[in-house]
C-alpha positions in Angstrom: 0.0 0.0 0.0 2.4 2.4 1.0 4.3 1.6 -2.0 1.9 2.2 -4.8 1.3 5.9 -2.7 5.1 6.8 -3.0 4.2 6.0 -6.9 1.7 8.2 -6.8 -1.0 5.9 -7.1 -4.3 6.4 -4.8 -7.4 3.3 -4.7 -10.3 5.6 -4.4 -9.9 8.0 -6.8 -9.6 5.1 -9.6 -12.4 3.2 -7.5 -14.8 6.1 -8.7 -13.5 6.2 -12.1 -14.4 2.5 -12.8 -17.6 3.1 -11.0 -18.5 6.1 -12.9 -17.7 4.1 -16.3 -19.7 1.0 -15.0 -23.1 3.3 -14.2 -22.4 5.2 -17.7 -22.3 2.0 -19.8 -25.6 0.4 -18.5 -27.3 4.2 -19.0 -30.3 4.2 -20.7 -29.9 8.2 -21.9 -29.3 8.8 -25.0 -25.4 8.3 -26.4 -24.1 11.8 -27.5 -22.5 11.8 -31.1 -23.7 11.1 -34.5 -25.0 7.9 -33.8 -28.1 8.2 -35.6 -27.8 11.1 -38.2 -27.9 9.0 -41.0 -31.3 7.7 -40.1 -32.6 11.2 -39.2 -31.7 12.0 -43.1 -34.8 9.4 -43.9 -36.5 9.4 -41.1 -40.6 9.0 -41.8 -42.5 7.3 -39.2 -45.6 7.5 -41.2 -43.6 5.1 -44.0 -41.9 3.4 -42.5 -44.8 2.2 -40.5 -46.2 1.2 -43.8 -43.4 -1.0 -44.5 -43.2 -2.5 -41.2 -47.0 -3.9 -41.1 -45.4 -5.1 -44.6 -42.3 -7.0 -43.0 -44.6 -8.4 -40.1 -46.9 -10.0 -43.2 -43.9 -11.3 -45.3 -41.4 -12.5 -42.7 -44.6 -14.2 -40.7 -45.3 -16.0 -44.4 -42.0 -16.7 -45.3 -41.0 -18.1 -41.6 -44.3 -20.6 -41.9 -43.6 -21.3 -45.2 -40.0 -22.6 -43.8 -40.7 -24.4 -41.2 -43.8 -26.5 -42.7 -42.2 -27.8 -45.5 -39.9 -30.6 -43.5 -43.0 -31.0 -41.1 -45.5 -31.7 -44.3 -42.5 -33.8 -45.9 -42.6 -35.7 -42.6 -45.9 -36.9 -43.7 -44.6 -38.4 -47.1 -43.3 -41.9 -47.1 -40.0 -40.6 -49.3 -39.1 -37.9 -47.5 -39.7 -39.1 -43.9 -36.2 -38.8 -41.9 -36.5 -42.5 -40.8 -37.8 -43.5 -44.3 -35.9 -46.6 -45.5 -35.4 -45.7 -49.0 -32.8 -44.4 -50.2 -33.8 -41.6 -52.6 -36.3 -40.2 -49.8 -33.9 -40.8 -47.0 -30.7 -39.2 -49.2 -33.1 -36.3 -50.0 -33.8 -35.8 -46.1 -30.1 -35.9 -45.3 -29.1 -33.3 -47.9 -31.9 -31.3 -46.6 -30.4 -31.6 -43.0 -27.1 -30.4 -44.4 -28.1 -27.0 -46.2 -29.8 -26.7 -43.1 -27.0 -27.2 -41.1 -24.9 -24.8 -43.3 -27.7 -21.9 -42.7 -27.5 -22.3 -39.0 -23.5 -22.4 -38.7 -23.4 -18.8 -41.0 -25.9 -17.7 -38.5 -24.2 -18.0 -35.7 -21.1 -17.2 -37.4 -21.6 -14.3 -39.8 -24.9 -12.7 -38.8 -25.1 -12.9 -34.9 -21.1 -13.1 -33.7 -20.5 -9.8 -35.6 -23.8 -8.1 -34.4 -22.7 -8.8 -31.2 -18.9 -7.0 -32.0 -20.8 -4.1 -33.9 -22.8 -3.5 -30.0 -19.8 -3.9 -27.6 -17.6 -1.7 -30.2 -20.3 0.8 -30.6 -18.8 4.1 -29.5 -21.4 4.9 -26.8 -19.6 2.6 -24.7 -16.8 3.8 -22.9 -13.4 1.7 -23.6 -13.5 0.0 -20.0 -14.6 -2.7 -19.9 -16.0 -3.3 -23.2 -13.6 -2.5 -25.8 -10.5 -4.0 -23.4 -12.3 -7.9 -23.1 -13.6 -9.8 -26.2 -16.6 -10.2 -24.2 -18.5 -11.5 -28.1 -16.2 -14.5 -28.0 -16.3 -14.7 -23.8 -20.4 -14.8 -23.4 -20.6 -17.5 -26.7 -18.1 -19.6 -25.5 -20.0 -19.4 -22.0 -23.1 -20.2 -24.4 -21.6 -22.8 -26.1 -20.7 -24.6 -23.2 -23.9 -24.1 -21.2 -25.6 -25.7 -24.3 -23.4 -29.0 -24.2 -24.4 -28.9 -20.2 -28.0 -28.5 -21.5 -28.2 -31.2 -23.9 -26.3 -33.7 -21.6 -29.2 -33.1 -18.7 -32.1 -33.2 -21.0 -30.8 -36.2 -22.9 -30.1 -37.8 -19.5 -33.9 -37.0 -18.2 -35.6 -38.3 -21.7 -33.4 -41.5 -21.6 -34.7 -41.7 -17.7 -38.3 -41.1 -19.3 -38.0 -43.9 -22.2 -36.2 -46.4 -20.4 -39.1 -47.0 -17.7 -41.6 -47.0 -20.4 -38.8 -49.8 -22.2 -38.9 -51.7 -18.7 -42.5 -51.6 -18.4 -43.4 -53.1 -21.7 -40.5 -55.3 -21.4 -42.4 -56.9 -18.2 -45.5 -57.1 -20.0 -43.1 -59.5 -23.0 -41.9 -61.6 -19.9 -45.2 -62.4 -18.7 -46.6 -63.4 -22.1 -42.9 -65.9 -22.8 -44.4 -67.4 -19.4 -48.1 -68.1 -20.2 -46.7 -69.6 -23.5 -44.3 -71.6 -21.4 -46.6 -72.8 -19.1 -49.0 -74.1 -21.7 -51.9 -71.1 -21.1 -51.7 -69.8 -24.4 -50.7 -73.1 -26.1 -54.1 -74.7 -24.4 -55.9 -71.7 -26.2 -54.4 -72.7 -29.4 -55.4 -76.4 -29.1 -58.6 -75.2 -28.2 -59.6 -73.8 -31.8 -60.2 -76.1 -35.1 -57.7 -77.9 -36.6 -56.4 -75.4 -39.5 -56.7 -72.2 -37.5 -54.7 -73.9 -34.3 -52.4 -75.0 -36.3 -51.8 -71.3 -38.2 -52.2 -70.0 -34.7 -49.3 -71.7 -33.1 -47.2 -71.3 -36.2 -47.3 -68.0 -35.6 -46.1 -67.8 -32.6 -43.3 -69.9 -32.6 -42.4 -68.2 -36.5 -42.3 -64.4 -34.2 -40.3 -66.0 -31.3 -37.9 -67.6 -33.9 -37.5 -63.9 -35.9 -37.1 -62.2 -33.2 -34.2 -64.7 -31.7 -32.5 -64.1 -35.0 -32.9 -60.5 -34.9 -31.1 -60.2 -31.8 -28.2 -62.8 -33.2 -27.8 -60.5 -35.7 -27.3 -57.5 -33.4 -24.8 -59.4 -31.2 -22.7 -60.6 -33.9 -22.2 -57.2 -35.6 -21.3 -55.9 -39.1 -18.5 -54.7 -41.3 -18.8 -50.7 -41.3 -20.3 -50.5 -45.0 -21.7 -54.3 -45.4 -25.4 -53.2 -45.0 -25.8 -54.1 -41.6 -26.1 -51.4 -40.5 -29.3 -50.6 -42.0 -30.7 -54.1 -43.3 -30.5 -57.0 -41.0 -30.8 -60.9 -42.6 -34.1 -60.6 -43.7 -33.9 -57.6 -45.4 -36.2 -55.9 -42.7 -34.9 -52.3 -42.0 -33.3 -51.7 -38.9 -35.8 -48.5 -37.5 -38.1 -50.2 -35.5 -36.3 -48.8 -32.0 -34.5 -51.2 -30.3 -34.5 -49.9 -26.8 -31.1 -48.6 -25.8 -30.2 -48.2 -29.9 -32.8 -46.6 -31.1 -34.1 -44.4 -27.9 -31.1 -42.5 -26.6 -30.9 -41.8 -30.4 -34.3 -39.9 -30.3 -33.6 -38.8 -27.2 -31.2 -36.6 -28.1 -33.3 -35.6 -31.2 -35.7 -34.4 -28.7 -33.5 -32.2 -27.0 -31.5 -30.9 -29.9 -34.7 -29.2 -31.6 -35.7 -27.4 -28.6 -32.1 -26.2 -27.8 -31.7 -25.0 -31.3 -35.3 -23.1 -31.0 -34.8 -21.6 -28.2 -31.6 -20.1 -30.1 -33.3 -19.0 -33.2 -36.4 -17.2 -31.1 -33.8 -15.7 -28.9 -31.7 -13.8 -31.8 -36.0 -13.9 -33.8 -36.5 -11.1 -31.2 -33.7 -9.0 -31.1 -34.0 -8.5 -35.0 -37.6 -8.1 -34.9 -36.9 -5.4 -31.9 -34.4 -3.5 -34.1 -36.4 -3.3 -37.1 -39.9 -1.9 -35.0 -37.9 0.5 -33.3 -36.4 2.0 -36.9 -38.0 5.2 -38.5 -35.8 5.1 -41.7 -37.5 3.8 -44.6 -34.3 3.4 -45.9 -33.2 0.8 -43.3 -36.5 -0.8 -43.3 -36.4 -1.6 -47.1 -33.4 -3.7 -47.8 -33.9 -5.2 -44.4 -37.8 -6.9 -44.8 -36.6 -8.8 -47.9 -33.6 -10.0 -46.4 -35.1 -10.9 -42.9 -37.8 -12.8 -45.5 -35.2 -14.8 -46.8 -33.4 -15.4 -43.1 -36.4 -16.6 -41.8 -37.2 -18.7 -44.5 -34.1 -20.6 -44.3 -34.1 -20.8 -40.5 -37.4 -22.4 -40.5 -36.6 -24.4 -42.8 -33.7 -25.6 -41.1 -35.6 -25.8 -37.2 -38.5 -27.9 -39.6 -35.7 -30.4 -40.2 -34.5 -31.3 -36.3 -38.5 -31.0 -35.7 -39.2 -33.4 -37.8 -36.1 -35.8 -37.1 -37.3 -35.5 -33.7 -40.7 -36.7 -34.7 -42.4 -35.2 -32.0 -46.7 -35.4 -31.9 -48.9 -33.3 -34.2 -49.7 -30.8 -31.5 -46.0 -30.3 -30.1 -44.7 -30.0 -33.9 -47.2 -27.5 -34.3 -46.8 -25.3 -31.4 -42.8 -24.8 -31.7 -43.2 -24.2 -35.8 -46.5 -21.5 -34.4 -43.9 -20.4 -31.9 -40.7 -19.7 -34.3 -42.9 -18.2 -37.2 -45.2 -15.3 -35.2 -41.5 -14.2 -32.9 -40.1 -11.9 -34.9 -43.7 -10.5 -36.2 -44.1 -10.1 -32.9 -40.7 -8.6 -32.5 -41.3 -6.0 -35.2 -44.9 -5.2 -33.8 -43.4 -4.7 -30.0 -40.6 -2.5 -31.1 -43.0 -0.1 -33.3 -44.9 0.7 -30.2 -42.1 1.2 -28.5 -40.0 3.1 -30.7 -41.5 6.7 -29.4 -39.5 6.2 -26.4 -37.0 3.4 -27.0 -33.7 4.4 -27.7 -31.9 1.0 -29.3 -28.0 3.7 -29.4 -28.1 3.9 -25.5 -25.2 2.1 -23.4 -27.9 -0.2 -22.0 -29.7 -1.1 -25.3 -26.5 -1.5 -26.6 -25.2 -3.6 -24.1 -28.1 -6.2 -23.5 -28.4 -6.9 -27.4 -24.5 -7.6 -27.5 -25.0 -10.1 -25.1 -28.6 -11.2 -26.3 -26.6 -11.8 -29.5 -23.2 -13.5 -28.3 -25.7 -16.0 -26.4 -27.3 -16.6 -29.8 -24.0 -17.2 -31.6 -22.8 -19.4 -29.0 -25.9 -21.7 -28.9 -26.1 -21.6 -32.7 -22.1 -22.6 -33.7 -22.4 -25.1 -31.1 -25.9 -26.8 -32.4 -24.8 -26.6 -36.2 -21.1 -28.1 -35.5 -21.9 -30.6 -33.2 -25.3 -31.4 -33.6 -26.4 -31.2 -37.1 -22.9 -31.8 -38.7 -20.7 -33.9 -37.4 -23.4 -36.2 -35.6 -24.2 -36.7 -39.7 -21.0 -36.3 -41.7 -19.0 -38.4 -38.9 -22.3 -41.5 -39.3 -21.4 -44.7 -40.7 -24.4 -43.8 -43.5 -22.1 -41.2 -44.5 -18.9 -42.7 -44.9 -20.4 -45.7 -46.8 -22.1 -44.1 -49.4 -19.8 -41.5 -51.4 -22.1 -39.9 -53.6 -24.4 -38.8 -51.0 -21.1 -37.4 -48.7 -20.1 -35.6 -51.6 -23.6 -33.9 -52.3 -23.9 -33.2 -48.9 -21.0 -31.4 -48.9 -22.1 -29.0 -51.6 -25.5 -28.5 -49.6 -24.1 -27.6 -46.3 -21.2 -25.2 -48.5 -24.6 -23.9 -50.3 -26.7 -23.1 -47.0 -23.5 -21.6 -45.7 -22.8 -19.4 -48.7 -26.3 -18.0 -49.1 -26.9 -17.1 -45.3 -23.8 -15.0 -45.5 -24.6 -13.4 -48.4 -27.8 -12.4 -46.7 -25.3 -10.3 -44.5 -24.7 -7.8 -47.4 -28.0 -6.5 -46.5 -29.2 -7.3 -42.9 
């Protein structure tokens, strides 16, 4: 102590400095500067209100447009995700994989630098925001809170499925028993020759497949021999087979609503921005680009929907969910752009971090989640055509989100 006062340095007076800094960067006055003067130039409320009941109509469209298409191809025996044939189930997979590129430029291109653009804005006073890549800081934070995320709510749904698996798996031992003990079999002799005979057939014919079935499983396959989609008898392997099959759609589950609650996060904050503008001349370029953006994010969020193959209703109410939040976005911001001010230190603050969190989430879903879980799969790697097409459709989702950046 006595030291850094021989150097001249004193704790309080630099105490209030940092203070001062701190309660001026999370002000929600109005920044002093230019910020602003080009929009005052082509500022018209009455217009640009025009325009925004026009980007609430179009963006609403296009994000339902989107989104339906993998939930309505669900309903098509080609283009079902768990369809067995191969041109429906290739066609599913390259969908997956522009989707995937879509989401990754998201994260990467549209939120990450949205996020710099706020902390660097020049309303912010250099300490501590411009000395501290908090962008990078909060998604990695993000990132990593995801992966903590996904592990609990895979763990809980495999919980979930594996007492329904035990259940019916006690129900299966009880009816091996009554056939052991001769209740069923007494039922069977009971009926006329012809149908008793059929009867027990049948019985002995399921107990025998399913015997082999399970042979097959423990004896394993080659990594591209076809066993790992087509067992002996040519009967497809997606008919869930407990711990296979489950913690597989467990994690489907749980990766769709992650990856929503990511999209709606950033959905507001650009649905915010544009309501609060009064320059037609922002507004423009942005409704057909946010058109577009919302389009392929549906689209994309459709997809892991429709992997997941959740219920009618559920499918429904996180598609309604995803296509009305940035409408609702824009329509919140225009009553609130009399007295919201999106330059303050506050405003600017809270979206920086709104959007790192977004990035974050996003890079982590597309790189981890939607790509490698499917370029890394033994489907993949044995079947060279369809890895080489679905490289050009993840490069091709990737290309034309970021060139969606030129104008929002």
């Amino acid at each position: 102590m006595a030291f850094f006062e021989e150097m001249g340095w004193s704790y309080a007076p630099h105490l209030r400095t940092h203070l001062r800094q701190l309660a001026a960067s999370v002000s929600a006055a109005s920044c002093e500067g230019d910020a602003g003067a080009g929009d005052d130039e082509c500022r018209d409320e009455a217009a640009a209100l025009r325009l925004k009941m026009v980007a609430v109509a179009a963006i609403l469209v296009s994000g339902a447009v989107g989104v339906a298409i993998p939930l309505a191809g669900r309903r098509l025996r080609g283009a079902s995700p768990s369809s067995s044939s191969s041109s429906g189930g290739g066609t599913f997979v390259l969908a997956k994989a522009f989707a995937a590129g879509v989401i990754l430029a998201t994260g990467f291109v549209h939120m990450m630098h949205d996020a710099e653009e706020k902390f660097a804005d020049p309303c912010l006073p250099p300490a501590p925001w411009r000395r501290f890549p908090f962008p990078g800081f909060v998604a990695m934070l993000a990132a990593l809170g995801t992966l903590v995320m996904e592990f609990l709510g895979t763990r809980f749904y495999e919980r979930k499925h594996g007492q329904e698996a035990a259940a019916a798996s006690d129900v299966d031992d009880e009816t091996a028993a009554l056939l052991e003990d001769g209740a069923l079999s007494g039922r069977v002799a009971g009926m006329s020759g012809d149908d008793g005979k059929q009867d027990a057939m049948h019985i002995v014919g399921m107990r025998a497949h399913a015997a082999a079935h399970r042979h097959s499983h423990a004896q394993g396959h080659d990594a591209c021999d076809g066993g790992a989609v087509y067992d002996a008898h040519g009967h497809g392997h997606d008919h869930g087979h407990g711990s296979e099959e489950r913690p597989s759609q467990s994690r489907h589950v749980v990766v769709s609503q992650i990856l929503e609650l990511g999209i709606v996060s950033h959905s507001v904050i650009i649905g915010l921005s544009l309501g609060v503008s009064q320059s037609p001349c922002t507004i423009k370029p942005l409704v057909a680009a946010l058109s577009f953006h919302q389009f392929f994010e549906g689209f994309a969020l459709g997809g892991c929907i429709s992997e997941a193959q959740f219920k009618n209703f559920s499918a429904l109410l996180m598609a309604f969910f995803f296509a009305i939040t940035t409408p609702a976005g824009i329509t919140v911001g225009a009553g609130i752009a009399s007295f919201y001010n999106p330059n303050s230190p506050r405003a600017l603050i809270i979206e920086g971090i709104l959007d790192s969190m977004s990035a974050g989430i996003l890079i982590y879903m597309a790189l981890v989640d939607l790509i490698a879980a499917d370029f890394l799969s033994r489907r993949m790697s044995c079947n060279p055509r369809l890895q080489v097409c679905s490289y050009v459709a993840l490069f091709l989702g990737a290309m034309a989100m970021s060139s969606l950046a030129i104008w929002a």
